[in-house]
TIMIBA-416379 format. One record per residue: x, y, z of N, C-alpha, C in turn. Coordinates in steps of 0.02 Angstrom, whole numbers. Each point is the difference from the previous one (the first is absolute). Example, Ala and Ser with C-alpha at 12.3 -4.5 7.8 and 13.67 -1.06 7.14 Angstrom:
BEGIN
{rec {660 -284 390} {-45 59 0} {45 60 0}}
{rec {-18 53 -36} {42 59 3} {-39 55 37}}
//
This chain:
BEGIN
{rec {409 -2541 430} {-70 23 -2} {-11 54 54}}
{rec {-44 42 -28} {4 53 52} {-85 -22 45}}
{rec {26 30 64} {-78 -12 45} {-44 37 -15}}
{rec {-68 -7 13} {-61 32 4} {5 74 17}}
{rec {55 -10 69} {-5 61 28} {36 50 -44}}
{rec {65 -5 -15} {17 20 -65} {-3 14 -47}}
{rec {-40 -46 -29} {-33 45 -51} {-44 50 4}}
{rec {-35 -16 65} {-63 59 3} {28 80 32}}
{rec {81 -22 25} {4 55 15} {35 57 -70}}
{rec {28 -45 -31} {14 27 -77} {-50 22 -35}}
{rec {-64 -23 -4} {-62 16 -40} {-23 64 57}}
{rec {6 -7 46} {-30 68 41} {56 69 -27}}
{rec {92 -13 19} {42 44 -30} {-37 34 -84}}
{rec {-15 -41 -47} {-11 9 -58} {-52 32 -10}}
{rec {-57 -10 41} {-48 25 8} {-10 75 35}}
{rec {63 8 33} {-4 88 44} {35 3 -55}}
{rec {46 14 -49} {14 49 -50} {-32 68 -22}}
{rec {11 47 21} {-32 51 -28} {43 85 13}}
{rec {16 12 -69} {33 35 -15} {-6 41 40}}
{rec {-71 17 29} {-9 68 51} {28 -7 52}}
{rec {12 -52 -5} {24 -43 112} {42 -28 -29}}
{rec {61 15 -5} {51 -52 1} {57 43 11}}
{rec {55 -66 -2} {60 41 6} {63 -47 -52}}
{rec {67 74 -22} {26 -30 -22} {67 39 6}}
{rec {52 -74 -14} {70 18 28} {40 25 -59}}
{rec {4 53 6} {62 56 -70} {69 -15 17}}
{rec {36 -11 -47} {45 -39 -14} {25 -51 23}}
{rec {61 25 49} {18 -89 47} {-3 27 71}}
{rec {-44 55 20} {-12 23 63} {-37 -50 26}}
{rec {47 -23 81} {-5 -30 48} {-38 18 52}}
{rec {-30 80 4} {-1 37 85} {-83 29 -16}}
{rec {-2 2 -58} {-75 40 -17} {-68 -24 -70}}
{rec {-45 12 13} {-42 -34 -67} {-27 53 -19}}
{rec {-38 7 -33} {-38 75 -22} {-67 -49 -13}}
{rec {-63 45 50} {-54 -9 27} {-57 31 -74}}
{rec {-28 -34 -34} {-43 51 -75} {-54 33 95}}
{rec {-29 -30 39} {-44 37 45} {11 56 17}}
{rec {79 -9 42} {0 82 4} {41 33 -18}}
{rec {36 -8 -76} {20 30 -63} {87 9 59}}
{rec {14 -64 20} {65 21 51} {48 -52 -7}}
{rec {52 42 9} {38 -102 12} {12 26 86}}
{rec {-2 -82 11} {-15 -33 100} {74 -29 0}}
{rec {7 19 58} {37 -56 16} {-10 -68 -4}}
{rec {18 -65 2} {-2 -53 -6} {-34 -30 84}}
{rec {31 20 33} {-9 2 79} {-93 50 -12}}
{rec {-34 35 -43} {-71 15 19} {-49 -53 24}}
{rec {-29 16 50} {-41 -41 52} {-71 -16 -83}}
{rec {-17 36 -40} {-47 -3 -36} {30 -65 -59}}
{rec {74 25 -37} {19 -62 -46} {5 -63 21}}
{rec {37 0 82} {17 -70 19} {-69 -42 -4}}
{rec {-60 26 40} {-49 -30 -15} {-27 -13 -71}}
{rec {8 67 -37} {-16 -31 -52} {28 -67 -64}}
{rec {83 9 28} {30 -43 -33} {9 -80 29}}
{rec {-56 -9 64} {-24 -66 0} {-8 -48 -34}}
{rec {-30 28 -52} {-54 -36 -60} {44 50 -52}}
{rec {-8 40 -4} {19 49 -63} {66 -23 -25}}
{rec {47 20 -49} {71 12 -12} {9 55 -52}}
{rec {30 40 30} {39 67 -43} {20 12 -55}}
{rec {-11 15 -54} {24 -7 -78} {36 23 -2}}
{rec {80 -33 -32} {56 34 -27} {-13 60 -59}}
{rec {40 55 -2} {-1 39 -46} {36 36 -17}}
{rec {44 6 -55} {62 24 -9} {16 68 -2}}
{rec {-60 55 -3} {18 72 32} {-77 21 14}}
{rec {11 77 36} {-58 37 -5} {-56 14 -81}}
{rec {34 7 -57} {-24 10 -67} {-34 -52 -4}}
{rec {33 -56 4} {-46 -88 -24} {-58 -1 62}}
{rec {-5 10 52} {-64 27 42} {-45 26 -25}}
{rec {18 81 -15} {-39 27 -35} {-64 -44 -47}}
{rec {75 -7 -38} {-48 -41 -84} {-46 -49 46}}
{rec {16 -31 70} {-63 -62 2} {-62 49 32}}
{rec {33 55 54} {-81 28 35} {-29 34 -49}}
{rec {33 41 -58} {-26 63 -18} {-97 -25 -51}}
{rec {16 -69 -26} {-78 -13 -15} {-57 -4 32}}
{rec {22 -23 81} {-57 8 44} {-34 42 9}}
{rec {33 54 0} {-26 75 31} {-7 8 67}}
{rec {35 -49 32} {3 -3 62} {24 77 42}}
{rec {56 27 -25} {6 80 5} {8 41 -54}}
{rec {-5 81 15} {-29 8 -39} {52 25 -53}}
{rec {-3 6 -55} {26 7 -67} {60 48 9}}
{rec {-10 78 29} {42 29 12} {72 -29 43}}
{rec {-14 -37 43} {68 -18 42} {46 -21 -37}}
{rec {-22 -44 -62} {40 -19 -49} {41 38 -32}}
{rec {-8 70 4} {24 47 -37} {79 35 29}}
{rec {-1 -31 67} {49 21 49} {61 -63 -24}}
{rec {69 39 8} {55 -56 0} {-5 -60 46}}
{rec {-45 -11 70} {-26 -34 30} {-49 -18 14}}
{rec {-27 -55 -22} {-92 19 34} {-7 -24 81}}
{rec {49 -30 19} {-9 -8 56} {8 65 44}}
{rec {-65 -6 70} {5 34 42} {50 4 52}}
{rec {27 37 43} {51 -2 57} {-52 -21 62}}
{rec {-40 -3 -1} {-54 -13 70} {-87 -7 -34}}
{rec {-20 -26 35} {-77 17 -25} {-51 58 12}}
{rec {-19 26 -40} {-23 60 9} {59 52 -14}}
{rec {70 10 -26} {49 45 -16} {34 -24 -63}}
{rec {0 66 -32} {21 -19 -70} {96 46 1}}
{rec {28 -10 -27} {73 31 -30} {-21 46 -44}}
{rec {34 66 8} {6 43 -37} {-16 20 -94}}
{rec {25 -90 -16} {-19 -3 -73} {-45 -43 -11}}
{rec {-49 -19 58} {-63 -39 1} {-46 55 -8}}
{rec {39 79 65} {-80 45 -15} {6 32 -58}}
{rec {55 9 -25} {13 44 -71} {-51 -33 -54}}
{rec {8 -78 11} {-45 -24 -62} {-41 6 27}}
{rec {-35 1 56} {-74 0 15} {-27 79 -32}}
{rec {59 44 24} {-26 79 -16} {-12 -8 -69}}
{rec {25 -25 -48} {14 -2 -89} {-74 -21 -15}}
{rec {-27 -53 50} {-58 -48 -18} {-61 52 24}}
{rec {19 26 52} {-52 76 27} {2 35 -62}}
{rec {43 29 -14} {4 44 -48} {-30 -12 -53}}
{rec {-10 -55 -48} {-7 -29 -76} {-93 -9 54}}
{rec {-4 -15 45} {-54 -28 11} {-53 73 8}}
{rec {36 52 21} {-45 82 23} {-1 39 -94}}
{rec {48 -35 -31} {-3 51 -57} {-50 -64 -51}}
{rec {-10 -40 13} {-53 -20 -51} {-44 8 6}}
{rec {-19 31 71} {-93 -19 49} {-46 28 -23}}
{rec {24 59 -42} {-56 47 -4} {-7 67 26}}
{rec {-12 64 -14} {-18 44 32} {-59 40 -40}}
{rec {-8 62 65} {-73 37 -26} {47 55 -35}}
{rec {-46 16 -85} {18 41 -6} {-7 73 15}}
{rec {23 67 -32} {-13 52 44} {-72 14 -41}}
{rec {-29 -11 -43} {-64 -11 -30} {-55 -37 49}}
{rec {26 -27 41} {-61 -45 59} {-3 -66 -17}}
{rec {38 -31 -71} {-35 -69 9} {78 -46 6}}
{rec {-34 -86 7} {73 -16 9} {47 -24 -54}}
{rec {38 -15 5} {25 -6 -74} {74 -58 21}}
{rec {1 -43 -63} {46 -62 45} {52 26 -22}}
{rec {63 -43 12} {91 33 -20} {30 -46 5}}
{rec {-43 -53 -26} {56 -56 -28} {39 29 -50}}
{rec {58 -58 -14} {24 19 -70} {-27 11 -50}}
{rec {-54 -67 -24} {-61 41 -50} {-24 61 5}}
{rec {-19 19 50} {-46 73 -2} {68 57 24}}
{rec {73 4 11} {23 34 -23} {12 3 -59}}
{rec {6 -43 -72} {9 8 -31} {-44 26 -67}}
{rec {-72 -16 49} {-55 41 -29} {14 62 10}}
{rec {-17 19 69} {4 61 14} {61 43 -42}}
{rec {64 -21 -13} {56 24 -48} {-17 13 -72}}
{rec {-28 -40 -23} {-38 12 -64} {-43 31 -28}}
{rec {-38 29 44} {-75 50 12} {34 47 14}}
{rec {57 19 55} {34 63 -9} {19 27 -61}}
{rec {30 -58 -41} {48 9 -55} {-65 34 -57}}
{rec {-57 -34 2} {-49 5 -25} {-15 88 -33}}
{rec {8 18 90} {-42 81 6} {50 34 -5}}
{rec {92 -19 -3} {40 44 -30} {-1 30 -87}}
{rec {-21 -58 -11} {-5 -18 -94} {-58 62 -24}}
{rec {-62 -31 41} {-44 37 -11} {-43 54 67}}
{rec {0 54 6} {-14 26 70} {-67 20 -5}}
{rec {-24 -43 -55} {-85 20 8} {-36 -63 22}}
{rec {34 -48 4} {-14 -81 4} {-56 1 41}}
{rec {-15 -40 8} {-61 -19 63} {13 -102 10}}
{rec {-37 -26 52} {30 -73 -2} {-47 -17 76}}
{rec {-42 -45 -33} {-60 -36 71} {46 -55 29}}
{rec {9 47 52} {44 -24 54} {-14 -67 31}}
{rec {7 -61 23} {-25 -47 38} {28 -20 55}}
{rec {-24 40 58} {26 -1 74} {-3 -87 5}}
{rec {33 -11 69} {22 -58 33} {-70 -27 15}}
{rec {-34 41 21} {-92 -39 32} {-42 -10 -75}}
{rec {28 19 -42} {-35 -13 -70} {-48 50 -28}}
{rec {0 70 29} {-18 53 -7} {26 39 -49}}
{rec {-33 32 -42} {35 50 -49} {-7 56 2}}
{rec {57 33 -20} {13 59 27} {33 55 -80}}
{rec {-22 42 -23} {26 14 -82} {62 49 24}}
{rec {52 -12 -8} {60 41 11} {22 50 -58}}
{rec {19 44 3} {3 57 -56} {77 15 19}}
{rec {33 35 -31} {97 2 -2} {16 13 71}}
{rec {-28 46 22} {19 27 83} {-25 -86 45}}
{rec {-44 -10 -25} {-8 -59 51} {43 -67 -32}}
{rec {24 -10 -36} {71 -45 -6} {50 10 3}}
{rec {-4 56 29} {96 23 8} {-25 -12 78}}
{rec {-41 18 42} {-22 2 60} {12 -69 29}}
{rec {-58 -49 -37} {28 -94 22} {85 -2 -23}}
{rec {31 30 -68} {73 -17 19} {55 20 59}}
{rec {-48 61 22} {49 14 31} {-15 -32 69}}
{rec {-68 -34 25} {-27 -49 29} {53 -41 23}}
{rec {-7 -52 -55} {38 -44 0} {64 -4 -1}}
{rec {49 48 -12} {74 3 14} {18 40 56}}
{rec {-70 49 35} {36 25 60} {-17 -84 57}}
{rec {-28 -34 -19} {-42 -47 46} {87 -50 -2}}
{rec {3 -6 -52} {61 -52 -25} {76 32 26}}
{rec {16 58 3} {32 45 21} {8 -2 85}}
{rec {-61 -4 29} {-11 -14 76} {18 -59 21}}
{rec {-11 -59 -15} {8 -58 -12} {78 -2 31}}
{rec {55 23 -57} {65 -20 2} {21 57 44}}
{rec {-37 38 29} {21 57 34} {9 -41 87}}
{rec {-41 -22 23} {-20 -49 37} {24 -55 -11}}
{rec {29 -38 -36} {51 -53 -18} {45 10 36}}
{rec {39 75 -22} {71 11 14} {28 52 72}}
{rec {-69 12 30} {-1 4 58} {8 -55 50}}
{rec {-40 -40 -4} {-11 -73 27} {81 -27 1}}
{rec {21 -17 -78} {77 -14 -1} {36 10 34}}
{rec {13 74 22} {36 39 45} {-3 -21 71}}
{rec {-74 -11 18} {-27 12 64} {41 -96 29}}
{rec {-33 -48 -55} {29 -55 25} {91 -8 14}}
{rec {39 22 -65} {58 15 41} {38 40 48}}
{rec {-54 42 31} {-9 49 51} {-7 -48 65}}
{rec {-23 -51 -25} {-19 -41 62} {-102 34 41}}
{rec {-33 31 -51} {-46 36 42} {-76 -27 -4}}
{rec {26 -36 -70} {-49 -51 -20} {16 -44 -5}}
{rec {-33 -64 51} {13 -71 6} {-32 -39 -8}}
{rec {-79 0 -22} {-42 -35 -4} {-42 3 -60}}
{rec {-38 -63 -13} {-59 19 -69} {-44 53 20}}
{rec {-11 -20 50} {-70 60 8} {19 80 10}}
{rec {45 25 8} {36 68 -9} {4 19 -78}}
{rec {36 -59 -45} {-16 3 -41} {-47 7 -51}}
{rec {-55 -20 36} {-88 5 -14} {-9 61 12}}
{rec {10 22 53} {-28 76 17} {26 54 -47}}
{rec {55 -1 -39} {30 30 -55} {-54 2 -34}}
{rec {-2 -71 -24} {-49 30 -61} {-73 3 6}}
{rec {-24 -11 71} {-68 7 2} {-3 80 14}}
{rec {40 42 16} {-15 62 15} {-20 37 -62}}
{rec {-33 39 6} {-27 56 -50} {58 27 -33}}
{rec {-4 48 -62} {42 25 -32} {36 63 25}}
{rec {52 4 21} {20 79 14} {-31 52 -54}}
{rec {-25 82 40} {2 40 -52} {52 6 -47}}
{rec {76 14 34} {52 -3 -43} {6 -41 -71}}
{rec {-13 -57 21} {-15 -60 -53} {-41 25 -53}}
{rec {-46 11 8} {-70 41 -13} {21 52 -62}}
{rec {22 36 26} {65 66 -27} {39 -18 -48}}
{rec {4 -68 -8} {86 -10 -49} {-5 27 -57}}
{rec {-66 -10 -36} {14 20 -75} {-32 56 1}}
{rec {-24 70 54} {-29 57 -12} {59 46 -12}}
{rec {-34 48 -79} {26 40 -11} {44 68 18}}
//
């Protein structure tokens, strides 16, 4: 029979379970656990696990992939890390080279859907849907170059576009989409350059304004 105390300290273990706070041991490693808190594996000797593994105990787990599959429903981090051959971090707060690459991929897909103003004044979205509008309305005013077509900006404003002004949003939207991967593959460079090391460098990529050059790509 087990004691009072015993059991209650089992019902307390059972009771801290939580995927966000826990830790667990990948394969038959003896020396380290991997922390879901701070996306790390610790040594075994960490002043934070020993305490925690008072009460707690460490879940076996037979690689990094079978991890994955248990954090990735939480949303505990975020979606992109997954995208890296590792999602684990080397330190907290520092990502590996193919942690920032996917983060840049996730910048990237994330700056080319957002939206921009067109050179008409209004805004106009660039998801995949509305590139593929926008592609079709081009195709539209090739067919016919007398066309006309009540435009429906992003704020819900209408705007009547005539052939010059749909070749104008196409060319909108693919110099915008064009910039995008232009800035991708700078970034690329820069991280195996070693010059960019952080998310937020990465941010500043794509929060910056458009080069004129950029600007330029598809002028005649």
């Amino acid at each position: 029979m087990k004691s009072i105390q015993q059991m209650g300290i089992q019902q307390m273990a059972a009771v801290a379970y939580n995927p966000r706070a826990h830790y667990w041991i990948i394969g038959d490693s003896t020396t380290e656990v991997y922390s879901s808190v701070s996306n790390t594996l610790v040594p075994v000797s960490d002043p934070d696990y020993v305490a925690w593994a008072v009460l707690g105990r460490a879940t076996p787990i037979l690689n990094e992939a079978e991890l994955a599959d248990v954090l990735r429903p939480h949303q505990h981090l975020p979606a992109w890390l997954f995208n890296a051959p590792s999602f684990i971090q080397p330190a907290v707060g520092v990502y590996d080279n193919d942690q920032l690459k996917a983060y840049n991929a996730d910048a990237r897909w994330r700056k080319e859907q957002g939206g921009i103003t067109a050179t008409a004044g209004f805004p106009q979205h660039t998801d995949d849907r509305a590139q593929t509008k926008v592609a079709g309305a081009y195709s539209a005013q090739q067919e016919v170059p007398s066309v006309t077509t009540p435009w429906h900006a992003a704020d819900g404003t209408v705007h009547v576009l005539d052939a010059a002004g749909l070749h104008q949003l196409h060319v909108d939207i693919l110099t915008h989409i064009n910039d995008c991967f232009l800035r991708s593959g700078d970034t690329v460079a820069q991280i195996d350059a070693g010059t960019v090391t952080t998310l937020e460098q990465i941010d500043a990529v794509y929060d910056a304004p458009i080069a004129q050059a950029s600007k330029n790509w598809m002028k005649r």
